[in-house]
C-alpha positions in Angstrom: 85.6 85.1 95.4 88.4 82.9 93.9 89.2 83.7 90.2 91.8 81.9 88.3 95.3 82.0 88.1 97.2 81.8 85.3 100.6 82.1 87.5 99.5 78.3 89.3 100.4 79.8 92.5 98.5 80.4 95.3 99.3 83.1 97.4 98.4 85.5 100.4 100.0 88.8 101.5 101.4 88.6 105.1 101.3 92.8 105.1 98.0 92.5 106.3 98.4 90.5 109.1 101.8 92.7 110.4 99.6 95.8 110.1 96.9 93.8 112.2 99.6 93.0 115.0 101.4 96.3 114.6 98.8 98.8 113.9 99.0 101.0 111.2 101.2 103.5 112.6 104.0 101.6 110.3 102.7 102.1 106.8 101.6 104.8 104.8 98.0 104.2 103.7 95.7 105.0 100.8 92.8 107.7 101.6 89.4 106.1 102.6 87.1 104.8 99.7 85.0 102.0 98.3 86.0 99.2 96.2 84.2 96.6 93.6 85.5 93.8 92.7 83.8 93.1 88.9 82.8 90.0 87.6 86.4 89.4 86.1 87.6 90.0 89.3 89.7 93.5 88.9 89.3 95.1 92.0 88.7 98.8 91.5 89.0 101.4 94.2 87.4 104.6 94.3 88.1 107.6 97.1 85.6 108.2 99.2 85.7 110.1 102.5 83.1 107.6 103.5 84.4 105.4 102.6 85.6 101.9 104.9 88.7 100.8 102.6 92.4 101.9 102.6 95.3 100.1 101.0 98.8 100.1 101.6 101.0 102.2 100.0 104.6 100.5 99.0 107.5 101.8 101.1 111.4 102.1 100.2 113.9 99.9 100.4 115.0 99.9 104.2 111.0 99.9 105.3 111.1 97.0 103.0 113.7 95.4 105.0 112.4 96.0 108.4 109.1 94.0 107.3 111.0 91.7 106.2 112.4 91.2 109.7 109.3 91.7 111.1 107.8 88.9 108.8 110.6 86.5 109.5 110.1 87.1 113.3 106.4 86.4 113.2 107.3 83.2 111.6 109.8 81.5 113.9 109.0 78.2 116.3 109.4 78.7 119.5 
């Protein structure tokens, strides 16, 4: 779904795809649940111990950092 922008940027969040490489053993994560995405594209999440969605939780400053390394190693040429 792609929903305007009022910003004019067009962006993704790489936290995703460190916690893909990584494994989730370095971030703290929501409990399970469901989420809809209405019409007007808010994205709301509801707990659910069925559910199949978790999202990260925002760590402090030196986890921060570390990802920041992480993120800046991923993206180095070889």
């Amino acid at each position: 779904m792609n929903c305007n922008c009022n910003t004019g940027q067009r962006m993704w969040d790489v936290m995703p795809t460190v916690q893909a490489v990584e494994g989730d053993e370095l971030f703290t994560l929501s409990e399970h649940g469901n989420l809809t995405v209405t019409p007007e594209c808010v994205t709301i999440f509801t707990v659910s111990a069925a559910g199949h969605f978790r999202y990260q939780m925002p760590g402090d400053a030196a986890w921060a950092a570390a990802m920041l390394e992480k993120i800046r190693m991923f993206n180095k040429i070889h």
